[in-house]
Structures are given as structure tokens and as C-alpha cells.
N, C-alpha and C positions, 0 to 999 in steps of 0.2 A: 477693066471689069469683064470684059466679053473674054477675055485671056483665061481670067478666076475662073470664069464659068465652064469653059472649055477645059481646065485643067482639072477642076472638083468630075465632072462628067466622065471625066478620060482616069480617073482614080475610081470612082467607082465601079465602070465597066468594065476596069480590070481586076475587082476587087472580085466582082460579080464572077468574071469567066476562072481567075483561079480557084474560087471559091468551089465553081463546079467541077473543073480538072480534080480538085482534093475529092469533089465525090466521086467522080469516076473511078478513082485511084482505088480508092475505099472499097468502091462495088470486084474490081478487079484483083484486087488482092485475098477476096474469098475463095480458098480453095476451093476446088472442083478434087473430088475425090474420083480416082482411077478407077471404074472396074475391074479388076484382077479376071482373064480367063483360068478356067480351071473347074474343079470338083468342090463342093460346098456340102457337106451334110448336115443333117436336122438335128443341131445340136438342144434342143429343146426337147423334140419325144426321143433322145436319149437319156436326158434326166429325168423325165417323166417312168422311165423304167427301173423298176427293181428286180430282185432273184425271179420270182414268182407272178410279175405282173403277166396279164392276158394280153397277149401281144396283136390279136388279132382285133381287141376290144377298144385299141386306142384310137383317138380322132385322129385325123391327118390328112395329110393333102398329099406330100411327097417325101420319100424318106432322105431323096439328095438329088441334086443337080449339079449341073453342068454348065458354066458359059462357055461357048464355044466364040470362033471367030464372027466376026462380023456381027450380026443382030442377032443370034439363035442362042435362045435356052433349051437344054434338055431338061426333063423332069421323068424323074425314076421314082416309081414306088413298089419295084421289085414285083411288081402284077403286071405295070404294064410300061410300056417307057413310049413317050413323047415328045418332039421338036416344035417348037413355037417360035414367035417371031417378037421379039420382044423393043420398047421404042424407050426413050429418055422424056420424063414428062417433063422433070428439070435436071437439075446438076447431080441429085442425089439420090433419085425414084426415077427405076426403070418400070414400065406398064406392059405384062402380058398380053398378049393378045393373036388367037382369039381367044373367046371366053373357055376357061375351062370347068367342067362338068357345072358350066352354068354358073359360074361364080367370076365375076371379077377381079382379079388381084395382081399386087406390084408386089416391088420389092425396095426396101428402104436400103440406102448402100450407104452403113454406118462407119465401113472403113475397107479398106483395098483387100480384107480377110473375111468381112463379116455382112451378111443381108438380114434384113428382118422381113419376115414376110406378112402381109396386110390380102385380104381377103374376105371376101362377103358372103361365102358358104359356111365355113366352120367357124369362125372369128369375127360376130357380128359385135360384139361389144367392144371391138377395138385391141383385141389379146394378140398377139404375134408369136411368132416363132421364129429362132435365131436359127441361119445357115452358116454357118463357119470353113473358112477354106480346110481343107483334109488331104494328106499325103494318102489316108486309107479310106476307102469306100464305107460307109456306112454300117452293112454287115459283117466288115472287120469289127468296127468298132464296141457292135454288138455282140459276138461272139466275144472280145474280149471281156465285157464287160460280166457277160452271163457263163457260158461255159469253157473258155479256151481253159490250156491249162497240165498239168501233167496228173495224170491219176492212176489207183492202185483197184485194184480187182481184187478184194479180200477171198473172194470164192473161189479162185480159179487156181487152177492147179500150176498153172504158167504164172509167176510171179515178172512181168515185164509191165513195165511202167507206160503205161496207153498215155499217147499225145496227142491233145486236141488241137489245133493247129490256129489260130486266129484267120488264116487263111481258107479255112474248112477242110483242111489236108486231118484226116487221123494215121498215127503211126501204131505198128506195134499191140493191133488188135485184129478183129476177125472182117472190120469193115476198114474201108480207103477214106470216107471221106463224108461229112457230115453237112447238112442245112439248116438251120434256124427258121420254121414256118411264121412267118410273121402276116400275112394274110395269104385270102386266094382259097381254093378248092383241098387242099390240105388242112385246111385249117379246120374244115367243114368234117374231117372223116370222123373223130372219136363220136360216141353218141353222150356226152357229158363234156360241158367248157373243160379245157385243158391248151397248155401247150405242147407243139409237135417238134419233134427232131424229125428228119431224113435221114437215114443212115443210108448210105450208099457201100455196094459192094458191087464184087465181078456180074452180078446178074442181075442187078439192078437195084431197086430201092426196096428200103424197108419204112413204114412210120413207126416210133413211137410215141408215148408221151414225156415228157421229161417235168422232171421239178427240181429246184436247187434249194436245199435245205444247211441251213450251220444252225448245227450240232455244236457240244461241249467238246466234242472228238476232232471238232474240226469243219469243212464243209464239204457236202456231198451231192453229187449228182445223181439221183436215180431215174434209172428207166424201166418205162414200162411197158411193155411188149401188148400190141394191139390183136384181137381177131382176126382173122379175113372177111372183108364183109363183100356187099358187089360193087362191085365197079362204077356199076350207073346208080346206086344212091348214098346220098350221103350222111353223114350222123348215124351211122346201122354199127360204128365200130365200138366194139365193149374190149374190155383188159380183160386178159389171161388167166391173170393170175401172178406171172411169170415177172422178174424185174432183174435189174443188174444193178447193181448199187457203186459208184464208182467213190472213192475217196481223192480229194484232191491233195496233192502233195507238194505240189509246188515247187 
């Protein structure tokens, strides 16, 4: 009897300790997804963008980041760029810190290419924004999406086919090379909302305004040639008059 007793006990106890082995198993066999180092951009105010949106107008926190080695994220929003120290709160959300512009926020790491970002400033109802890993920076991706591209100069007596470069390189025209004013003190120059281009040449920058219009001809880039206004204020810049009108030709 005392045998029975000792044998039913020694059955259960080990019914009991396998029983937790299979949980442990269970709990272990949960992937831990990899942080991927590398470049990430805001693949969400990229679709939030069309021809004509007001670039300076849109929410945002950061246009792309960076995991770098060890604990440090970079955060770029092309105005200003900062390194922070960032911790694992569990296997799948990493936690900023410190706080930035007074907001709280992590990042959900939904797979070794993609973050969702969570944040108590801009995103109080819970809305996120997808970071996606990216061989190109951000402002590639935006230049391709708005004006990269090959175009014709109907006015011009040089019939040479102007290349905008996804990289901001132009070819083949009277400037080297172009910017996308997406915020910042640029943004600030016309004295009516608009978007600005930088045109760069041998002696420095130009602004204008640009807009991307498709037409039944096609789609077109036109710019618009600003004032000179002063230097220490802002919003004083009125149009010309003056424009270029570019045809895209692809």
C-alpha cells in the first residue's frame, strides 16, 4: 500500500515537473525578433504626401533614423539631428530616453525591417508611424517621389534635356544641384503658404517656389522665382512674376 502511495506521488510529481518543462519550452520558443542596425525612414509621412501637399504643414516627429551600435538611436528631421540612449522594455519595444521635446515614446519592432513608432506628443489617440529599413535616406525617396526625373525646357533656346537627380545632383542646366525645403527657416521665406525648392549654383543658393501639376500634356514642374526680401525677416518674399515651367519626360 505504502509502495501504491509512493508510486501514484512519484507519477504525479513528474507529471507536474514535465508538465512545466513543456511550459517553459513554450515560453522559449517565442521568437525574439532581432533589431536590424541600420537607417529606417518614415514610411508613413511618405504616404501621407502627394504632388502638391505642404510639406512644412505636416505632423511629425522625425523624418528617419538610425540604429546604430550598441544602445544609441539617431533621430533626423533634416532641422536638427539627435543621439539618444534607447533601453528594451521587453523582446519587442525598445524605450527612448530621454524624453524628447517632452513627449514620451518607443518603438514597436514588428520585424528586423520595420518600427512603429508610439508617442505621447503627436499620437495621443494611439496612431503610429511605420519606419521601414531603407538602402536611401528619406529625401531620396522624396525627391523621387515629387520631383526627380528628366525634363524639357520648352522656352529655352538650348533644347537639353535637365536631370533631376533623386540624389539632388541637376544636370544639364544653369544650377548643380537642388533641395526639397521640407521645414526650417526656408520654409518661412515666401509671404503666402507654398512649397520651396533650393536651387543651388556656383555662388550659392537661390529659393523658389515650386508646384507639380499633371496636365492632359503630361506632368509638369513649374517654378517660381521669388523677390529678394531681408534677410533678418521672414514671410516679406512675394513672386516675380517670373516662372520656368519644366516638362517631365521621362
Amino acid at each position: 500500500m505504502k509502495d501504491t502511495f509512493f508510486g501514484i506521488a512519484l507519477f504525479v510529481l513528474s507529471c507536474i515537473f514535465i508538465s512545466c518543462k513543456n511550459h517553459e519550452n513554450v515560453a522559449t520558443e517565442i521568437p525574439k525578433v532581432t533589431l536590424s542596425e541600420g537607417l529606417y525612414v518614415n514610411q508613413s509621412l511618405l504616404e501621407m504626401i502627394v504632388d502638391n501637399t505642404l510639406l512644412w504643414d505636416i505632423r511629425r516627429l522625425g523624418e528617419q533614423i538610425t540604429i546604430l551600435k550598441g544602445d544609441t538611436i539617431e533621430v533626423d528631421n533634416f532641422i536638427e539631428k539627435g543621439r539618444f540612449h534607447f533601453s528594451y522594455t521587453n523582446d519587442s519595444v525598445i524605450s527612448i530616453d530621454p524624453l524628447l521635446y517632452g513627449a514620451k515614446f518607443s518603438f514597436q519592432i514588428k520585424s528586423a525591417t520595420e518600427l512603429h513608432l508610439n508617442d505621447t506628443l503627436n499620437y495621443k489617440k494611439g496612431e503610429t508611424q511605420s519606419f521601414v529599413k531603407s538602402d536611401k535616406s528619406f529625401m531620396q525617396l522624396l525627391n523621387e517621389k515629387l520631383v526627380a526625373g528628366n525634363y524639357a525646357d520648352d522656352k529655352s533656346k538650348v533644347k537639353n534635356t535637365i536631370i533631376l537627380g533623386s540624389d539632388g545632383s541637376i544636370k544639364n542646366w544653369n544650377y548643380t544641384g537642388y533641395e526639397l525645403c521640407i521645414a526650417g527657416d526656408c520654409a518661412e521665406m515666401p509671404a503666402f503658404p507654398a512649397n520651396v525648392i533650393l536651387l543651388k549654383t556656383t555662388d550659392g543658393l537661390e529659393f523658389m517656389v515650386y508646384k507639380v501639376e499633371k496636365k492632359t500634356a503630361g506632368r509638369y514642374l513649374t517654378l517660381y522665382k521669388l523677390e529678394a526680401g531681408s534677410p533678418d525677416e521672414k514671410g516679406n518674399m512675394a513672386l516675380t512674376g517670373d516662372s520656368v515651367v519644366l516638362k517631365n519626360i521621362y
